[in-house]
C-alpha positions as a Markdown table, in Angstrom:
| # | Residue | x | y | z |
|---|---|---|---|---|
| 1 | Unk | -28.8 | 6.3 | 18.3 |
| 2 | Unk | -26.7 | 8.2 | 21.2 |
| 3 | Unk | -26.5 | 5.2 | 23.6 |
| 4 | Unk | -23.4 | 4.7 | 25.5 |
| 5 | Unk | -21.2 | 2.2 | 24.3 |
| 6 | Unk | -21.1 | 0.2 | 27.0 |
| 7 | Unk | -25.3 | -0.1 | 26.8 |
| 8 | Unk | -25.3 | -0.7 | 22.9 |
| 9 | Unk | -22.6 | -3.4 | 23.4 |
| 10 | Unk | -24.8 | -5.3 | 26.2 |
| 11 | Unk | -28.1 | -4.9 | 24.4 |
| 12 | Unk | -26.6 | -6.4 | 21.0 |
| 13 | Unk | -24.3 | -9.7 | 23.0 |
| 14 | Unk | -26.9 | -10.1 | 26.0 |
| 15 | Unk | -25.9 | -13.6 | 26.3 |
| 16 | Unk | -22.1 | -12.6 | 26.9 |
| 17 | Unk | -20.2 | -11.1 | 29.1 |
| 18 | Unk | -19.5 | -7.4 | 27.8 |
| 19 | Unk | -15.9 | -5.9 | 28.7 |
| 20 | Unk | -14.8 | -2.5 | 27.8 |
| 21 | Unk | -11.8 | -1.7 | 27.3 |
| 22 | Unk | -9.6 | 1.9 | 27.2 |
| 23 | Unk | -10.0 | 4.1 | 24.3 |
| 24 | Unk | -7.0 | 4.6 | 22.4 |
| 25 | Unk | -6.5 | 7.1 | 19.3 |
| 26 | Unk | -6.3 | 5.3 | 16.1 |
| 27 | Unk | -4.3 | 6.7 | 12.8 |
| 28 | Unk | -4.0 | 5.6 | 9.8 |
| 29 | Unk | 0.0 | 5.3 | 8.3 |
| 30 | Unk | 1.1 | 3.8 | 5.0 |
| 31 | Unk | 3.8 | 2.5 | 4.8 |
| 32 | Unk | 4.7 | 2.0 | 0.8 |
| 33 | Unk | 7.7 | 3.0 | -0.5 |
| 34 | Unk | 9.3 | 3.4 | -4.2 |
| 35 | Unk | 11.8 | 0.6 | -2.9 |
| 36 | Unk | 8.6 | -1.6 | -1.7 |
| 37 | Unk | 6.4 | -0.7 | -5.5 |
| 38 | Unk | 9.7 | -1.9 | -6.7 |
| 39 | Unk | 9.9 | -5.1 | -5.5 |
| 40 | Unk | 6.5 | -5.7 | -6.0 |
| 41 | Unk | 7.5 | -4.9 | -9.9 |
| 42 | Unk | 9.7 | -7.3 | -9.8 |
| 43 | Unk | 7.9 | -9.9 | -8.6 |
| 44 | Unk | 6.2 | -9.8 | -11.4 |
| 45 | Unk | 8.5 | -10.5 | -13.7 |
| 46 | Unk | 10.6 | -9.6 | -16.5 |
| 47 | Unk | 8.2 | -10.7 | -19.6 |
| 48 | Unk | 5.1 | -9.1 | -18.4 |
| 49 | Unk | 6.9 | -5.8 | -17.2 |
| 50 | Unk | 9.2 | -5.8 | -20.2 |
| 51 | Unk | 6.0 | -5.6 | -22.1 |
| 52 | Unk | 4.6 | -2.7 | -20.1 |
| 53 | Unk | 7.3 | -0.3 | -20.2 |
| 54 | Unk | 7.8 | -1.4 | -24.1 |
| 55 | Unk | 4.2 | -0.3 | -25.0 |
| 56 | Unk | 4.0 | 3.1 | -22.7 |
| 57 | Unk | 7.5 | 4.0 | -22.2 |
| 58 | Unk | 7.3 | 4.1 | -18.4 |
| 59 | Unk | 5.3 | 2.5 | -15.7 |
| 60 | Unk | 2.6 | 4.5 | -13.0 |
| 61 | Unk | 1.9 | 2.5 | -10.4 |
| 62 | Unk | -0.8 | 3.8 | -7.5 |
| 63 | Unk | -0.5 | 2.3 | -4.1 |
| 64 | Unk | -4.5 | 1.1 | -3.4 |
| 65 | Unk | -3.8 | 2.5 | 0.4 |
| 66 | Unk | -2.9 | 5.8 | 0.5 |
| 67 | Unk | -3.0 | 6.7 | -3.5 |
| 68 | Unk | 0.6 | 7.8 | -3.8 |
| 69 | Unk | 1.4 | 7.6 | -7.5 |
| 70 | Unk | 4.9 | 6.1 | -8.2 |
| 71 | Unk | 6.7 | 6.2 | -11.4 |
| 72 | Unk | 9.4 | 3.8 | -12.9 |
| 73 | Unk | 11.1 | 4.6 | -16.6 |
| 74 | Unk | 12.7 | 1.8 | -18.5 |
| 75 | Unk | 15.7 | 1.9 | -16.8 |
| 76 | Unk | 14.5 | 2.3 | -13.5 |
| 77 | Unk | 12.4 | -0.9 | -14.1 |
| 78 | Unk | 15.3 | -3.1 | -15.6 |
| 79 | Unk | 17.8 | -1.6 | -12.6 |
| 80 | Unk | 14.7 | -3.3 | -10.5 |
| 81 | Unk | 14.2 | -6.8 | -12.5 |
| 82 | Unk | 18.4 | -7.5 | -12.5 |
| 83 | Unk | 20.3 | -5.4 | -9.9 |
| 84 | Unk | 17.6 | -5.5 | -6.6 |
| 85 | Unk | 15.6 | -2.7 | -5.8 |
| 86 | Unk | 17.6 | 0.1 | -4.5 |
| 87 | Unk | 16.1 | 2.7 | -6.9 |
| 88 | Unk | 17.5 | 6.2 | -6.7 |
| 89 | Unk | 15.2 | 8.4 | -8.5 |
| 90 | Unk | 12.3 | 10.7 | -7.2 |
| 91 | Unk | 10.1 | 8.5 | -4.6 |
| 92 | Unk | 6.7 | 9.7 | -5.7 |
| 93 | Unk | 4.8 | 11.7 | -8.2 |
| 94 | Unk | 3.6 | 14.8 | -7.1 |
């Protein structure tokens, strides 16, 4: 279908009043962060993580977004549970 916008629009809300307005350019931009995956990790809490990082030694999480891997060691997940979440190591796997 190569109708104009303006003419799709009108044929498809006949019974409204159609107004266009200017096109603007659209891009996507995540906006995670190691420091954001880390509080999100500690929101979750200190049994269940505890657990994790017990059984496989370190953490991967994968932002749903943008698909950025992140990776958190033992340390780097009790730094996160009892001191905040200013993490210094690498930000991302690459």
């Amino acid at each position: 279908c190569n109708l104009p916008a303006q003419t799709l629009l009108t044929r498809l809300f006949h019974d409204e009043q159609v107004r266009m307005f200017e096109s603007e350019p659209v891009a996507f931009r995540c906006t995670c962060s190691r420091t954001r995956i880390a509080r999100t990790l500690a929101a979750i809490g200190h049994a269940h993580l505890d657990g994790l990082a017990d059984e496989r030694g370190e953490l991967e999480v994968t932002c749903e977004f943008c698909n950025r891997s992140y990776r958190f060691d033992r340390v780097d997940v009790e730094h996160a549970l009892t001191e905040g979440v200013h993490i210094d190591s690498p930000d991302r796997v690459q």
